[in-house]
DSSP file (Angstrom, degrees, kcal/mol; ACC not computed):
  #  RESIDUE AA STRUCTURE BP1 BP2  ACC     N-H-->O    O-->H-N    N-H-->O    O-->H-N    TCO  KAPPA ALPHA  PHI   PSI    X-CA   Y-CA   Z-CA
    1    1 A X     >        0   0    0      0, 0.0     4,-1.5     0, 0.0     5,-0.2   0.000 360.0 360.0 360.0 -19.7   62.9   72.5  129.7
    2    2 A X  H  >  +     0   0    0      1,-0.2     4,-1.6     2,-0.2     5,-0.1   0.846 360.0  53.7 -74.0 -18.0   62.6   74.9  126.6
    3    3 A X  H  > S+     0   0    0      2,-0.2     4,-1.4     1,-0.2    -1,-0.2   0.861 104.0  53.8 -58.9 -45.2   65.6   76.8  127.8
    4    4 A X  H  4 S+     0   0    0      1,-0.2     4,-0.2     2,-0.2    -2,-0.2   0.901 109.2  45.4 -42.9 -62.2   67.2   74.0  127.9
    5    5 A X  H >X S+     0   0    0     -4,-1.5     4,-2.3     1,-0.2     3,-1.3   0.846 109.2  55.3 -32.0 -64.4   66.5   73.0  124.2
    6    6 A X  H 3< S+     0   0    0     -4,-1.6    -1,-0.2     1,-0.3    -2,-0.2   0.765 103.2  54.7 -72.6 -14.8   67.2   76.3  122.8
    7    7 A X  T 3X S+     0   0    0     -4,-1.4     4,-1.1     2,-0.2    -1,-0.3   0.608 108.1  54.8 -65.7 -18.9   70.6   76.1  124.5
    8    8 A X  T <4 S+     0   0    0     -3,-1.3     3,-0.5    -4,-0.2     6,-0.3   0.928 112.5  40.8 -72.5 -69.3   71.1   72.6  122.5
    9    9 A X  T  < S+     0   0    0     -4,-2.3     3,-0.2     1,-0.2    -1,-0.2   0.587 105.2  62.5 -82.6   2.7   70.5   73.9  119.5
   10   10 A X  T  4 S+     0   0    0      1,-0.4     2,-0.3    -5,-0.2    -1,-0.2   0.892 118.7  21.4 -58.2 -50.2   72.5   77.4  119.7
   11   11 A X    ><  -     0   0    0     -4,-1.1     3,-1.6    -3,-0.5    -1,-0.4  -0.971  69.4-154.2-146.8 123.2   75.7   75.9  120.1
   12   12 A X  T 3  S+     0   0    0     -2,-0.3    -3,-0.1     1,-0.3    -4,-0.0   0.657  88.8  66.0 -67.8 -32.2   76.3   72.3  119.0
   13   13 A X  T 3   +     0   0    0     -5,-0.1    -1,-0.3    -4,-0.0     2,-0.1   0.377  66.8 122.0-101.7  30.5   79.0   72.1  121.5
   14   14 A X    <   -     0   0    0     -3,-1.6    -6,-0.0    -6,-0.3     2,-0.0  -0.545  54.2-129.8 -76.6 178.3   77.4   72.3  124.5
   15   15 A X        -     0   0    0     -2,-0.1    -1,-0.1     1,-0.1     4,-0.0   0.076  19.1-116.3 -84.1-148.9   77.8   69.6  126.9
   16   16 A X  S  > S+     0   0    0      2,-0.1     4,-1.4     3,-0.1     5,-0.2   0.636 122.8  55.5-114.0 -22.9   75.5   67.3  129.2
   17   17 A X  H >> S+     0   0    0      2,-0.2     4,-1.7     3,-0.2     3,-0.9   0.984 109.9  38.1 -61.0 -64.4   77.3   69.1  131.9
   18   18 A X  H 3> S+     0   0    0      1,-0.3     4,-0.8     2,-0.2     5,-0.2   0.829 119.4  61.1 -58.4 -29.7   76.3   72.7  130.6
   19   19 A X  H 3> S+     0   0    0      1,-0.3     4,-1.4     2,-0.2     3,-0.3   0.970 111.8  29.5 -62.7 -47.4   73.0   70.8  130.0
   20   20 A X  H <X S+     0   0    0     -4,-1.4     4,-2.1    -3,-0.9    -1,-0.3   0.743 110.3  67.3-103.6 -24.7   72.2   69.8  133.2
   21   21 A X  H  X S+     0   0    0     -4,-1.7     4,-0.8     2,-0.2    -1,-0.3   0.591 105.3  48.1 -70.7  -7.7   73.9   72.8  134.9
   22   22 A X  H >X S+     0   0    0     -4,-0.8     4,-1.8    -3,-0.3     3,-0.6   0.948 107.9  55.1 -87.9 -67.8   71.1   74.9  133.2
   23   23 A X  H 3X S+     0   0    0     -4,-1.4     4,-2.5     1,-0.3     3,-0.4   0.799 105.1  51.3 -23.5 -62.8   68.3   72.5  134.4
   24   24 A X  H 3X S+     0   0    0     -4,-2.1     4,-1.1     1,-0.3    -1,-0.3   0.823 112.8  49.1 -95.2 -20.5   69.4   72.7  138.1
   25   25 A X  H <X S+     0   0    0     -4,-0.8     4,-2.1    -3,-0.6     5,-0.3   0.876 112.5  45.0 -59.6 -28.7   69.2   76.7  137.7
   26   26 A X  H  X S+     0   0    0     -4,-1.8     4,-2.0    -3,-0.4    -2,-0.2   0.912 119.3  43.2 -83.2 -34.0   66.1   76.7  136.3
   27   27 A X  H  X S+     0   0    0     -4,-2.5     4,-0.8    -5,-0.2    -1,-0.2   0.674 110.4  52.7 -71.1 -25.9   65.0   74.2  138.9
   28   28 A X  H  X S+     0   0    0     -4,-1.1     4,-1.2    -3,-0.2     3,-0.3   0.946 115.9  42.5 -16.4 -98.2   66.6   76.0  141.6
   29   29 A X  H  X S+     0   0    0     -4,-2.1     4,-0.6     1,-0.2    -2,-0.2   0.831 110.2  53.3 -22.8 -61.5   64.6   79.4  140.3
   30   30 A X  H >X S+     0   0    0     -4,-2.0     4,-1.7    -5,-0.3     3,-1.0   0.962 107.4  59.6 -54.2 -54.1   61.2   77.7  139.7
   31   31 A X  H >< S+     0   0    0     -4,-0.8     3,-7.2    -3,-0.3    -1,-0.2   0.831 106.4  53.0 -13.9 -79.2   61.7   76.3  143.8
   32   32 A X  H >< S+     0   0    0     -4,-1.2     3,-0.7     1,-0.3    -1,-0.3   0.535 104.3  42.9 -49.8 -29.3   61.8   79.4  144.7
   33   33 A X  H << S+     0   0    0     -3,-1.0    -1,-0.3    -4,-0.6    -2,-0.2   0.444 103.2  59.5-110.2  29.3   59.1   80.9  143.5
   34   34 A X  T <<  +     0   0    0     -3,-7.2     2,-0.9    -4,-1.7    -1,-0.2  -0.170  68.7 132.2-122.1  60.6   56.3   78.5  144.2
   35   35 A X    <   -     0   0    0     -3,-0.7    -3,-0.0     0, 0.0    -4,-0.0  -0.824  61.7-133.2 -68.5  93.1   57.4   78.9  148.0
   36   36 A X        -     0   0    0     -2,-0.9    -2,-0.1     2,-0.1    -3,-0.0  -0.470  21.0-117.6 -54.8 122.7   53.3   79.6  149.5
   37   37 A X     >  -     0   0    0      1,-0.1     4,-1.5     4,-0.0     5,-0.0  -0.195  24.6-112.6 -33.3 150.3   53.4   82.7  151.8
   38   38 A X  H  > S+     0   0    0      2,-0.2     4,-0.8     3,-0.1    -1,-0.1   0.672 117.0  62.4 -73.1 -10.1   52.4   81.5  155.3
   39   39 A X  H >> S+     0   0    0      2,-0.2     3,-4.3     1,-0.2     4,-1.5   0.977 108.0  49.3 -66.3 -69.7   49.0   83.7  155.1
   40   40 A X  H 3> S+     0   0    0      1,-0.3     4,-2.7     2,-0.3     3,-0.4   0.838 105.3  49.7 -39.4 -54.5   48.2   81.3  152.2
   41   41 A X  H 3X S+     0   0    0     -4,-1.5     4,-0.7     1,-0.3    -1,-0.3   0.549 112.6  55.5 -82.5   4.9   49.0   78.2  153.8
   42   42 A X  H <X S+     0   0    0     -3,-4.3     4,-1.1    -4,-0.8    -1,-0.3   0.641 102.1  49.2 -45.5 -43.5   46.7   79.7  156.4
   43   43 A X  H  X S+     0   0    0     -4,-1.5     4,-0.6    -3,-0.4    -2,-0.2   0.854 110.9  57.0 -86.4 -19.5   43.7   80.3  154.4
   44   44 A X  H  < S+     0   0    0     -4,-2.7     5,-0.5    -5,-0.2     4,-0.3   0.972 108.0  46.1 -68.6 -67.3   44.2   76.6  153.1
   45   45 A X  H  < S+     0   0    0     -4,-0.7     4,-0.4    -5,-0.2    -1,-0.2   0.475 113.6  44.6 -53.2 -14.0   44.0   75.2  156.4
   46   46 A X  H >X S+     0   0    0     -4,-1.1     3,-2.2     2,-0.2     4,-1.5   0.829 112.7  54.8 -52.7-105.0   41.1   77.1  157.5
   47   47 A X  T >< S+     0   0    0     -4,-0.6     3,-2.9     1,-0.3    -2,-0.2   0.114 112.7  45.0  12.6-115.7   39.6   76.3  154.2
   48   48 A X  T >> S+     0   0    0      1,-0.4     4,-3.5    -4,-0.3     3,-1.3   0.509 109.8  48.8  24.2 -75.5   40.3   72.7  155.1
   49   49 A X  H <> S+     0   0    0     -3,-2.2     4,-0.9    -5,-0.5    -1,-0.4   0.724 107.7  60.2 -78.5 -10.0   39.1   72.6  158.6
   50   50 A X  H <X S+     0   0    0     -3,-2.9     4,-0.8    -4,-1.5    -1,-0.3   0.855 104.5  49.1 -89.7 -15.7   35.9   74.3  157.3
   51   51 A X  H X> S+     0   0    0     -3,-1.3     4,-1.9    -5,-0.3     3,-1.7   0.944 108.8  56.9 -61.6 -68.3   35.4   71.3  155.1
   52   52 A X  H 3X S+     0   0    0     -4,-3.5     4,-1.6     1,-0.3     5,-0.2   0.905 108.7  40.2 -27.3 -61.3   35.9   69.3  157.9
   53   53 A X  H 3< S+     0   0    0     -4,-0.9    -1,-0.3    -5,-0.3    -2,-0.2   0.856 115.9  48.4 -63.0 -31.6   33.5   70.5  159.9
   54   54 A X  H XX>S+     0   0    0     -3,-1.7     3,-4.4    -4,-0.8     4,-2.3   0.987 116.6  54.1 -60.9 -71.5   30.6   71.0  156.8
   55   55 A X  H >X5S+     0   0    0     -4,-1.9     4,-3.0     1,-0.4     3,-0.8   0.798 113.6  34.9 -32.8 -78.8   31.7   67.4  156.1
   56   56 A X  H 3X5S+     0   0    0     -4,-1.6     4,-0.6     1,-0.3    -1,-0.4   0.406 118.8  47.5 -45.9 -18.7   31.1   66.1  159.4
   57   57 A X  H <>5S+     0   0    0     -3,-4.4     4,-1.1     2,-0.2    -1,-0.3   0.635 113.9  55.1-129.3 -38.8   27.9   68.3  160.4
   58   58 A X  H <X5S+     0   0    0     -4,-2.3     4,-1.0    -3,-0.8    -2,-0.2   0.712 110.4  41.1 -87.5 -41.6   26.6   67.2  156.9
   59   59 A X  H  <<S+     0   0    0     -4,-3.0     4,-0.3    -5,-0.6    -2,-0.2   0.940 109.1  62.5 -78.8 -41.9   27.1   63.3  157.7
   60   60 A X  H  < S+     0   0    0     -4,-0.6    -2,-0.2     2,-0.2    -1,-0.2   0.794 108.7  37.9 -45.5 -57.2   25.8   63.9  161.0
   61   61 A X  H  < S+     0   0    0     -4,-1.1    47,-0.2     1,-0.2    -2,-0.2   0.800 110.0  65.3 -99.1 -39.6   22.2   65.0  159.6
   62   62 A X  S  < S+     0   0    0     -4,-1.0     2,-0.9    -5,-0.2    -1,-0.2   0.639  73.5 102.4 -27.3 -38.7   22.3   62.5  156.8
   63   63 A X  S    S-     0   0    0     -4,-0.3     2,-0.2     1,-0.1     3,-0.1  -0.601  74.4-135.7 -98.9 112.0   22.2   59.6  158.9
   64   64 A X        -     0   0    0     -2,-0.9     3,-0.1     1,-0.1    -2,-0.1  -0.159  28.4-105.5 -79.6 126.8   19.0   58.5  158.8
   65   65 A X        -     0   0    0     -2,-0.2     2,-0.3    41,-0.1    -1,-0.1   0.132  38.2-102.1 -49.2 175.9   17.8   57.5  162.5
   66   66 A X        -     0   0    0      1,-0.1    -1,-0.1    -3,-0.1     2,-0.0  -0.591  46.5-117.5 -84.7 138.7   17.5   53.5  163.5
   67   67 A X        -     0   0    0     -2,-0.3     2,-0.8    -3,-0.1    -1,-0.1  -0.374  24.9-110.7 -64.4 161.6   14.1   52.7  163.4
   68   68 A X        -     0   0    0     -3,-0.1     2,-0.4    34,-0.1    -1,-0.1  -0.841  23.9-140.2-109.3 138.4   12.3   51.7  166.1
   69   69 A X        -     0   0    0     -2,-0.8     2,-0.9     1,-0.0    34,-0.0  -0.734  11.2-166.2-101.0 138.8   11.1   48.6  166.7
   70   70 A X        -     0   0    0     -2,-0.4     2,-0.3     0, 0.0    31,-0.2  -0.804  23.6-136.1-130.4  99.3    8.0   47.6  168.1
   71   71 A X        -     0   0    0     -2,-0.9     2,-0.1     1,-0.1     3,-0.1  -0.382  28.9-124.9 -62.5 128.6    7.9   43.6  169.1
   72   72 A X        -     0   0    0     -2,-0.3    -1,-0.1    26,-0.1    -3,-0.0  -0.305  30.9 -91.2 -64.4 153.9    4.7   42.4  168.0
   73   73 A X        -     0   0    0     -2,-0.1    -1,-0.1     1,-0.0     0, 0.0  -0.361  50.8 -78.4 -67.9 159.2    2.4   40.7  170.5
   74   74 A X        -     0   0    0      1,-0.1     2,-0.3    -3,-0.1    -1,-0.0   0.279  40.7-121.3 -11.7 149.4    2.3   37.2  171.2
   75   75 A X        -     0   0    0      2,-0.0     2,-0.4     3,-0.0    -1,-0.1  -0.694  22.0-161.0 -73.1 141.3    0.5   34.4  168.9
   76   76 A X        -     0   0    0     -2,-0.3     2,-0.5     0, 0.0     0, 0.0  -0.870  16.4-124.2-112.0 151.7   -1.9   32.7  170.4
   77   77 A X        -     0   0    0     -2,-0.4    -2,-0.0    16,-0.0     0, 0.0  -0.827  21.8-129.6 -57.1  81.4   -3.0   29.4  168.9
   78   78 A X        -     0   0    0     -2,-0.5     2,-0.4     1,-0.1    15,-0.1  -0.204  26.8-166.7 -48.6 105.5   -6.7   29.2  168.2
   79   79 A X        -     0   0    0      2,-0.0     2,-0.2     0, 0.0    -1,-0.1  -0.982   7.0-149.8-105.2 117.0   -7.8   26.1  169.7
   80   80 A X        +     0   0    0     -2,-0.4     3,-0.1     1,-0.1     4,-0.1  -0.659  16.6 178.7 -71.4 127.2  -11.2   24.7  168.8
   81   81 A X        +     0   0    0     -2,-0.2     2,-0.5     1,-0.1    -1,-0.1   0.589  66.6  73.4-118.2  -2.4  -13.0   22.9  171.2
   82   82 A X  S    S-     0   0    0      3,-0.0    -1,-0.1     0, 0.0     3,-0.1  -0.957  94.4-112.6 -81.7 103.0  -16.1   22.1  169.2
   83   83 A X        -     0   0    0     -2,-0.5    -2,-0.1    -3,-0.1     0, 0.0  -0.188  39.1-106.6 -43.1 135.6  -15.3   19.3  166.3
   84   84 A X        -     0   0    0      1,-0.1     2,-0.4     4,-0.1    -1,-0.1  -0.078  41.2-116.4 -71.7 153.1  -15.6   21.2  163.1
   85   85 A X    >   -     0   0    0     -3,-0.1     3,-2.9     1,-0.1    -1,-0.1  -0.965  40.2 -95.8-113.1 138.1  -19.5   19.6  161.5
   86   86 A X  T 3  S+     0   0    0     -2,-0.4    -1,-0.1     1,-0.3    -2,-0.0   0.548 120.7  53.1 -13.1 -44.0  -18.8   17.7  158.2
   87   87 A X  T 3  S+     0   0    0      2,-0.0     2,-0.5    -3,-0.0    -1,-0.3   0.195  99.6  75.3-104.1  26.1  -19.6   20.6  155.7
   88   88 A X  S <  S-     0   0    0     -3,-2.9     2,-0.3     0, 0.0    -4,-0.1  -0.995  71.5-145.2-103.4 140.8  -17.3   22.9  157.4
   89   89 A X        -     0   0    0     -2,-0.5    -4,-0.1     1,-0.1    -2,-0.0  -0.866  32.4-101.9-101.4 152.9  -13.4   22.9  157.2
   90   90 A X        -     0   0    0     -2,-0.3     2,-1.8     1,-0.1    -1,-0.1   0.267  37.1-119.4 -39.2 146.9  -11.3   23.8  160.1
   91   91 A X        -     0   0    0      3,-0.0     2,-0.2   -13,-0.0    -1,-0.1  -0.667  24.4-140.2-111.1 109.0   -9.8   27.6  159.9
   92   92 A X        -     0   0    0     -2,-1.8     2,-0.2     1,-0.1     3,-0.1  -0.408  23.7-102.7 -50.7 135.2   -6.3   27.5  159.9
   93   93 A X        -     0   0    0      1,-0.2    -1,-0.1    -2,-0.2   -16,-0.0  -0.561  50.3 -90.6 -92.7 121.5   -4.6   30.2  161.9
   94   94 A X        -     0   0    0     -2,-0.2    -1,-0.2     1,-0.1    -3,-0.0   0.180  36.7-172.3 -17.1 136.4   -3.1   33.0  159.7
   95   95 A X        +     0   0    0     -3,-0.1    -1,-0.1     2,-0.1    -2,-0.0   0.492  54.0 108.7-130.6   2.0    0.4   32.1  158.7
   96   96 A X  S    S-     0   0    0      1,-0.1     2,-0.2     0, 0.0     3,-0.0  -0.168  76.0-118.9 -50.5 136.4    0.9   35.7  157.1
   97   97 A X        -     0   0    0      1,-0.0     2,-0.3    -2,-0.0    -1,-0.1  -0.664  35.6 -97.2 -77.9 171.8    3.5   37.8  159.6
   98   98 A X        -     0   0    0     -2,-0.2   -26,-0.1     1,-0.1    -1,-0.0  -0.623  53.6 -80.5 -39.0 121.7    2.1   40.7  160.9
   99   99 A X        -     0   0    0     -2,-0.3     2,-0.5     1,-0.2    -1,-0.1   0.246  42.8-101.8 -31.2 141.7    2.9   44.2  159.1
  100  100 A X        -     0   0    0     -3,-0.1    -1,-0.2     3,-0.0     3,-0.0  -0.750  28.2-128.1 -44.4  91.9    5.9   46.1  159.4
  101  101 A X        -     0   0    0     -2,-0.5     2,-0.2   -31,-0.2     3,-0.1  -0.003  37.2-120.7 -26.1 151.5    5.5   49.2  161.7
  102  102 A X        -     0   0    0      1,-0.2   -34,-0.1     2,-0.0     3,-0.0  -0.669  42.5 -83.3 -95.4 154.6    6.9   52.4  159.3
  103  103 A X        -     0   0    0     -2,-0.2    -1,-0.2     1,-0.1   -36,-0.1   0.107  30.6-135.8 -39.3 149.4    9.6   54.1  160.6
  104  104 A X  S    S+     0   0    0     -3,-0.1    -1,-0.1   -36,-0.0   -37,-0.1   0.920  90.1  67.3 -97.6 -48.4    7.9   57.0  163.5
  105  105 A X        -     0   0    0    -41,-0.0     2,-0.4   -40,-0.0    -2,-0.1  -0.346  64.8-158.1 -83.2 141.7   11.0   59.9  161.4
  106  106 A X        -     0   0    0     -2,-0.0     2,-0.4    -3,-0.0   -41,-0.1  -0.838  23.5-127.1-122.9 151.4   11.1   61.0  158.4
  107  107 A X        -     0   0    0     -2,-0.4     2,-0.7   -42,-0.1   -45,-0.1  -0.731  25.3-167.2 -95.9 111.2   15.1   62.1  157.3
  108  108 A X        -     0   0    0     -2,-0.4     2,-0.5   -47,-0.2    -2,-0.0  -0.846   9.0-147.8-120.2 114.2   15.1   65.7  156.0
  109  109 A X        -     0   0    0     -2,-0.7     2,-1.1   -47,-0.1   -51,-0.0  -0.651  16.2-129.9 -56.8 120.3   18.3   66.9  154.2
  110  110 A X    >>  -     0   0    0     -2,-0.5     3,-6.8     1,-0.1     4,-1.0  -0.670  15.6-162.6 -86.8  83.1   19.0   70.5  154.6
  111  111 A X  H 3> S+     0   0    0     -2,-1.1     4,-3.1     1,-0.3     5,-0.3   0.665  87.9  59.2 -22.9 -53.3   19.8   72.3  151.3
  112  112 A X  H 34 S+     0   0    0      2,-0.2    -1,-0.3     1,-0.2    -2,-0.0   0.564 109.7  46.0 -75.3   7.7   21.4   75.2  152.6
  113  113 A X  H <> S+     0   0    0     -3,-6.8     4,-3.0     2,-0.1    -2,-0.2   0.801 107.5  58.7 -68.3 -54.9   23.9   72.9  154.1
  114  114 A X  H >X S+     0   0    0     -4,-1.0     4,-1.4     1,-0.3     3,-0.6   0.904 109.6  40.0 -43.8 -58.4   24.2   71.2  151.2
  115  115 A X  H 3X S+     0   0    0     -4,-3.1     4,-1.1     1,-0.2    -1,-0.3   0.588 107.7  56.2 -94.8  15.9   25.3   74.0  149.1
  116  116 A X  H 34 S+     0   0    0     -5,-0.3    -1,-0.2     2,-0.2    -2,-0.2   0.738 103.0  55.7-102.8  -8.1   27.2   75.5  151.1
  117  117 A X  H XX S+     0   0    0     -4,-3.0     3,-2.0    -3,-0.6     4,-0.8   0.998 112.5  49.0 -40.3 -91.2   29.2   72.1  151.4
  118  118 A X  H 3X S+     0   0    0     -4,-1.4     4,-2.0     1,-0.3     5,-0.2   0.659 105.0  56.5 -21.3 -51.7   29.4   72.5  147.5
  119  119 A X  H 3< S+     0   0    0     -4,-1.1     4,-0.5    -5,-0.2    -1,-0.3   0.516 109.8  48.4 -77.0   2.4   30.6   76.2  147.5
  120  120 A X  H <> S+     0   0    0     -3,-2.0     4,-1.2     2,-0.1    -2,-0.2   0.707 109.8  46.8 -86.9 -41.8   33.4   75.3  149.6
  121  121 A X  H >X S+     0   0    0     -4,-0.8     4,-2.5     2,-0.2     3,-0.7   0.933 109.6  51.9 -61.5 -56.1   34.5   72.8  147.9
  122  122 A X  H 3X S+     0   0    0     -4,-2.0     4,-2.3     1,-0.2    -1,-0.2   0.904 114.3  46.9 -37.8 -63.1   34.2   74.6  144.7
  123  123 A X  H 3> S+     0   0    0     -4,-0.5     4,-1.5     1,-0.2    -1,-0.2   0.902 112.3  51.8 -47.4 -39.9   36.4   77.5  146.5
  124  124 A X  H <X S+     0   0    0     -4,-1.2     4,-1.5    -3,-0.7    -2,-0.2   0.884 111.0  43.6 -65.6 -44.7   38.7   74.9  147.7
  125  125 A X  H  < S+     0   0    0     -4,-2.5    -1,-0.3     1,-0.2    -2,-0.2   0.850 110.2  62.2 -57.1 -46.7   39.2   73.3  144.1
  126  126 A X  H  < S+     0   0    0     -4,-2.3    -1,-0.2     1,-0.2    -2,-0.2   0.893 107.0  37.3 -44.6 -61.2   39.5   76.8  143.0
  127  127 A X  H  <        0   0    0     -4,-1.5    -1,-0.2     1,-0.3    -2,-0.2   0.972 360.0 360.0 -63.2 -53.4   42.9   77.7  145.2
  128  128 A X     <        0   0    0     -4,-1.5    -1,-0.3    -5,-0.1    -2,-0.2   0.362 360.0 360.0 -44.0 360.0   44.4   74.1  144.5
């Protein structure tokens, strides 16, 4: 558009026709040269599908397995069949649940995945 401008102000008499006839060369040029070679718009789409795949292989190992669960046993009721004697009180049956089992897996991330996610990306950002 500074071509444009400096055409304006050269000659006072151009027109919005010479004005805009300039614009659609210059626009018309510019097209042309940010045409991407097809090698380039190969190595972005390999790029690309190598993200994909990090991405994907990355999410995959990330996800931390389901625990497993382990039903706890049965209650029984503690039934007394002896009458409690006066200076003792009954013992009430735990009402507490039973503990959680921990998970059996621990989830390990793998760093050299990680950055080599990150350096791809980085390249990718790089090209864009």
């Amino acid at each position: 558009t500074g071509g444009i401008i400096k055409l304006i102000y050269a000659d006072e008499d151009v027109t919005l026709e010479d004005a805009e006839t300039a614009k659609d060369d210059e626009v018309e040029k510019n097209a042309d040269d940010d045409e991407p070679e097809p090698a380039e718009l190969k190595e972005v789409i390999d790029a690309d599908d190598d993200v994909v795949d990090v991405v994907a292989h990355v999410t995959a190992e990330l996800t931390p397995p389901s625990p497993t669960i382990i039903p706890p046993p049965p209650q029984q009721e503690v039934t007394s069949t002896l009458p409690p004697s006066p200076h003792q009180s009954p013992i009430a049956p735990s009402s507490s649940p039973p503990p959680q089992p921990q998970p059996l897996q621990t989830t390990t991330i793998s760093m050299d995945l990680l950055n080599n996610l990150l350096e791809t990306c980085t390249t990718l950002t790089m090209r864009v």
